[in-house]
C-alpha positions in Angstrom: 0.0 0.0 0.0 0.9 3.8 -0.5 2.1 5.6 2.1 -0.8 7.2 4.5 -2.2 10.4 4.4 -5.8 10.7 6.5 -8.5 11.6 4.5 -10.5 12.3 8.0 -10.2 15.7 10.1 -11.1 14.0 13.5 -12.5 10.7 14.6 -15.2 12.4 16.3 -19.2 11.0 14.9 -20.3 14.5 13.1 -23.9 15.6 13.3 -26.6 14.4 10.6 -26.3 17.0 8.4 -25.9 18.0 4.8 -22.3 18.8 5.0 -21.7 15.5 6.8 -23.3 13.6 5.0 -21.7 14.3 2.0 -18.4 14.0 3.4 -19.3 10.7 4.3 -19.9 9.5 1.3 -16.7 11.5 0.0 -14.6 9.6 2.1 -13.5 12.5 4.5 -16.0 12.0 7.4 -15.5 8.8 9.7 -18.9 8.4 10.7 -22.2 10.4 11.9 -24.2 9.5 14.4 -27.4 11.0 15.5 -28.8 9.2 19.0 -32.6 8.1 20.1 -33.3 8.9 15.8 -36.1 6.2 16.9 -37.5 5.9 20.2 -36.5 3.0 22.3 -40.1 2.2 22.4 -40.1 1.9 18.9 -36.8 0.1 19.0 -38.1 -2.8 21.3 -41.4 -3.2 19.5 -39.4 -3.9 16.3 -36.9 -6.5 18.2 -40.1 -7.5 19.9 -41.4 -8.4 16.5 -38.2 -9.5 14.3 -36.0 -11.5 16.5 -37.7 -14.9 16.3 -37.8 -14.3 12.9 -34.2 -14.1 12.0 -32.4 -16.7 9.7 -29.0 -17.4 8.8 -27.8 -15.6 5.0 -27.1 -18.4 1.9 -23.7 -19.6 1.9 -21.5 -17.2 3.6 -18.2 -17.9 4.8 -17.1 -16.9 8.1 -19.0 -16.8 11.5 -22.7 -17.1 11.0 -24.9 -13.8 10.0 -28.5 -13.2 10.5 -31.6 -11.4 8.7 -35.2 -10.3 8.2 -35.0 -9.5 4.5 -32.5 -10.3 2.0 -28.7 -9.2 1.0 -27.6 -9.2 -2.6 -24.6 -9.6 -1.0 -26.1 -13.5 -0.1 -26.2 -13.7 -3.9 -22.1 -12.5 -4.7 -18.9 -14.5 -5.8 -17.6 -13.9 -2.3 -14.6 -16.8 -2.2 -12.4 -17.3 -5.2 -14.4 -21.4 -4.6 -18.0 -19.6 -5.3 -15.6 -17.4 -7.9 -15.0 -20.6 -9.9 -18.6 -22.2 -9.0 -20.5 -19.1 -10.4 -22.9 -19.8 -13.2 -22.4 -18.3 -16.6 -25.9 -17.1 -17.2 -26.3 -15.2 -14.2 -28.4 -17.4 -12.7 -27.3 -15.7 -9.2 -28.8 -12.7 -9.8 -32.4 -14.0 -11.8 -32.5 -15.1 -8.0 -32.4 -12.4 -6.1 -34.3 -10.6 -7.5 -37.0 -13.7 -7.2 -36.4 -13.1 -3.3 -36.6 -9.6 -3.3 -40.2 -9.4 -4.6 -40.6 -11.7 -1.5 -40.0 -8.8 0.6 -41.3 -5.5 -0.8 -43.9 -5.3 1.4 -41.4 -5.9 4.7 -41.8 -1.9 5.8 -45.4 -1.5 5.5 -46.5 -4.6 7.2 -43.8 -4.1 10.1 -44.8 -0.4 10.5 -49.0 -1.4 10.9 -47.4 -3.9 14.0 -44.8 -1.1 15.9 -46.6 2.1 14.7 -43.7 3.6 12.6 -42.6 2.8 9.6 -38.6 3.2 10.5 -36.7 2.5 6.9 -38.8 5.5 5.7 -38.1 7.7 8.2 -34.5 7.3 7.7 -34.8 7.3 3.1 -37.0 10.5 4.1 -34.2 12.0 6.3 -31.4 11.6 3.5 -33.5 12.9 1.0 -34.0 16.3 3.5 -30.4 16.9 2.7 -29.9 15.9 -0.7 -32.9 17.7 -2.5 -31.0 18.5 -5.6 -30.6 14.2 -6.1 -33.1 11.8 -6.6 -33.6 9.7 -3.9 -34.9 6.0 -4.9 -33.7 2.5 -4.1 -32.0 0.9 -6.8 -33.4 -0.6 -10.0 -32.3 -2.6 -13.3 -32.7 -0.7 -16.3 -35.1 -3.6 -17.5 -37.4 -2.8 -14.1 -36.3 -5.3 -11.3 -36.2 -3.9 -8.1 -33.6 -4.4 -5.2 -34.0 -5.0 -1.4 -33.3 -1.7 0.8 -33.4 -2.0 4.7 -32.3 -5.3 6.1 -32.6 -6.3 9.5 -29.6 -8.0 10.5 -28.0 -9.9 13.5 -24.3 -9.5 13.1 -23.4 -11.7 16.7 -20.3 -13.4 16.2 -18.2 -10.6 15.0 -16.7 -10.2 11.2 -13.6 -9.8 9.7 -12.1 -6.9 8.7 -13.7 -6.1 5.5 -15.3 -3.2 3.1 -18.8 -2.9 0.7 -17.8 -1.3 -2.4 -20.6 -2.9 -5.7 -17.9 -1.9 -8.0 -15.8 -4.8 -6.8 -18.2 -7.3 -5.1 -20.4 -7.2 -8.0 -18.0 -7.4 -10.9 -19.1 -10.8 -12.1 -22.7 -9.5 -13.9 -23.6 -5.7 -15.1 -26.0 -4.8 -12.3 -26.8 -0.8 -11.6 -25.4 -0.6 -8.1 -22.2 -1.2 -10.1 -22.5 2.0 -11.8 -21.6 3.9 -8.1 -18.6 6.0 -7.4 -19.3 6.6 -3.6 -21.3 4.2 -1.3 -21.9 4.6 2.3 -24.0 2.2 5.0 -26.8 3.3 7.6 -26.7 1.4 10.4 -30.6 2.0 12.7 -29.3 -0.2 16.0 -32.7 -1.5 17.6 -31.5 -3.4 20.7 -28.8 -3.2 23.8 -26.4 -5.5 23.5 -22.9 -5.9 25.4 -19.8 -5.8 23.1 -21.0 -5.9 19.9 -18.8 -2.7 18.7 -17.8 -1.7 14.9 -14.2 0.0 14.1 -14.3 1.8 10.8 -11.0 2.4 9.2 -9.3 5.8 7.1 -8.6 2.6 4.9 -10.7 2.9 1.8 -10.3 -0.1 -1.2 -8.1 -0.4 -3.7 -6.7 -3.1 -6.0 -3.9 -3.0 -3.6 -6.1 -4.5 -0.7 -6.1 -7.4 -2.8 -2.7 -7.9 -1.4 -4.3 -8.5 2.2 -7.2 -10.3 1.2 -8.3 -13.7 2.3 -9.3 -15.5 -0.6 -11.8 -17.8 1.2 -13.9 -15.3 2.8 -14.4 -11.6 2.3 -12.1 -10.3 5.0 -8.8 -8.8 5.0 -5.3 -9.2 7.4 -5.6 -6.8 10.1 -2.2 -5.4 8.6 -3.8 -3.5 6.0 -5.4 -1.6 8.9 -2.0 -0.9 10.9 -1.8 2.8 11.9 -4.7 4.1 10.3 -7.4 6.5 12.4 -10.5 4.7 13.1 -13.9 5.3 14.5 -15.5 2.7 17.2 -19.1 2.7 17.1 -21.0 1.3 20.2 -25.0 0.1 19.3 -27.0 2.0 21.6 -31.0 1.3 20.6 -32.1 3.8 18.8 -29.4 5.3 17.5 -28.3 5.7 13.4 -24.8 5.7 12.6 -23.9 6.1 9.0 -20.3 5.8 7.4 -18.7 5.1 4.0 -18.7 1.2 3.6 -15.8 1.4 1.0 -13.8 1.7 4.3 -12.7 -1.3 5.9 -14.6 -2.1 9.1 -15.1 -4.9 11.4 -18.0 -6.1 13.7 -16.9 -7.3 17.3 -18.7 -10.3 19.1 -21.5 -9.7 21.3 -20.7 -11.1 24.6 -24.0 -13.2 26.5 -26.5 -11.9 28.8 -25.9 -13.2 32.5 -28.8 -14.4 33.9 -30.1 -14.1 37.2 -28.2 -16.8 38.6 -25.1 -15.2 37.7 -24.1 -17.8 35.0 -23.6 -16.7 31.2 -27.0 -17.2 28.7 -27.5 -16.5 25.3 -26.6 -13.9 23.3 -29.3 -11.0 22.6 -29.2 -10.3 18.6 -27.6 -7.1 17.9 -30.4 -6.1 15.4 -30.0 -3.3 13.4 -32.0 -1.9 9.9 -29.8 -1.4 7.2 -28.5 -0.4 3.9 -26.6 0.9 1.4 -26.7 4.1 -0.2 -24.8 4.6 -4.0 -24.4 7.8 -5.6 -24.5 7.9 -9.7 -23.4 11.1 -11.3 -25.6 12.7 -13.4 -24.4 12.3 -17.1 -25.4 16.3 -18.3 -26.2 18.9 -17.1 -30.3 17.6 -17.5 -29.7 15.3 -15.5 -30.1 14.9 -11.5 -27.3 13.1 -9.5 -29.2 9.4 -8.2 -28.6 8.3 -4.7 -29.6 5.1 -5.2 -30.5 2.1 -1.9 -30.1 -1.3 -1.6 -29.6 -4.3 0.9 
């Protein structure tokens, strides 16, 4: 790797505002976080709701990941094995877009059950900022429509890794492709112990490739050495939102102990979220797309 120059000013979480935001999705802003963005109440009738409901993603290498929803990600080469395995007709993606009609109605019906519909609040938020872009979640040019707002349990930590479609995506022509920044939001919904994320000034480049382990997503922790980075501790309630081109890892949550003093399970560390794409507008009739997905 190059030598290091910080793109960020501080590691402090900035405010959720327009000029945050897009530094964010520039690169130049670790993280923002805006606290109690949902109520707690709201927070625990959601986890009320979706935690019996989570299932483990398809065929992901690594410790085990949860959801409510779906992740295109579920549907990536992620190992040079599923590299080589991967269909030549695109199967892969024909499918999710089979499972994402499955879910298109996940927001409504949860919001008629905890009295908010939460994913829109958040889309609704963004677009505040941003109202020179179009605001949407993704599409195909030929009409399919992706996922946005996965609830996710993320409880036995993840390696250091980084979301960037350009990359993860390479092996069919799909539209989040087309995106030259991309950022997360992270809604936590429940109290968990442990359970942080670091984000890294680290952002990828075919040089990472140097660190990466082929047989999972993640990358040696030496790629990371020296940089600044941001720990971000779920607190229910709160958004956090940062640029997921930048490496980042997800600590284990540590189990509840029980009245009896003894260690029990593990609450899941639920979160809603997504990823957000900008695409340039191509003249000057166009409108800039920031564009969502799961």
């Amino acid at each position: 790797m190059s030598s290091y120059i910080s793109q960020w000013e501080n590691t402090d979480p900035a405010p959720f505002i327009r000029e945050s935001l897009l530094g964010v999705l520039d690169g130049k802003v670790g993280c923002i976080k805006e606290s109690q963005f949902v109520s707690r109440d709201i927070a625990q009738k959601v986890e009320d709701e979706l935690s019996p409901k989570l299932s483990p993603y398809l065929d992901v290498p690594g410790p085990t990941l949860l959801r409510v929803g779906v992740a295109q990600f579920e549907y990536q080469a992620i190992s040079d094995d599923q590299l080589n395995q991967r269909s030549s007709d695109g199967n892969e993606k024909e499918q999710y877009f089979v499972e994402t009609k499955k879910h298109e109605k996940l927001h409504e019906n949860l919001s008629k059950v905890v009295g908010q519909n939460i994913w829109r609040t958040v889309i609704d938020k963004i677009a505040s900022l941003l109202p020179e872009y179009d605001v949407a979640v993704a599409s195909e040019r030929t009409g399919e429509q992706y996922f946005s707002g996965i609830f996710r349990a993320i409880n036995n930590s993840t390696p250091i890794h980084c979301d960037w479609s350009p990359y993860d995506s390479r092996t069919e022509d799909w539209t989040i492709n087309q995106v030259t920044k991309q950022a997360v939001f992270n809604l936590y919904l429940t109290q968990v112990k442990g359970g942080k994320t670091e984000v890294h000034d680290c952002q990828w480049t075919e040089d990472a490739m140097e660190f990466r382990d082929r047989s999972s997503y993640g990358y040696s922790e030496k790629l990371v050495e020296g940089r600044k980075k941001v720990t971000i501790q779920p607190q229910p309630g709160d958004l956090c939102i940062f640029n997921s081109r930048n490496m980042h890892q997800v600590f284990p949550v540590e189990p509840e102990i029980g009245e009896d003093g003894k260690s029990g399970q593990q609450r899941a560390r639920l979160t809603l979220s997504s990823f957000m794409g900008l695409i340039p507008a191509k003249s000057s009739a166009e409108r800039p797309r920031l564009i969502f997905w799961s």
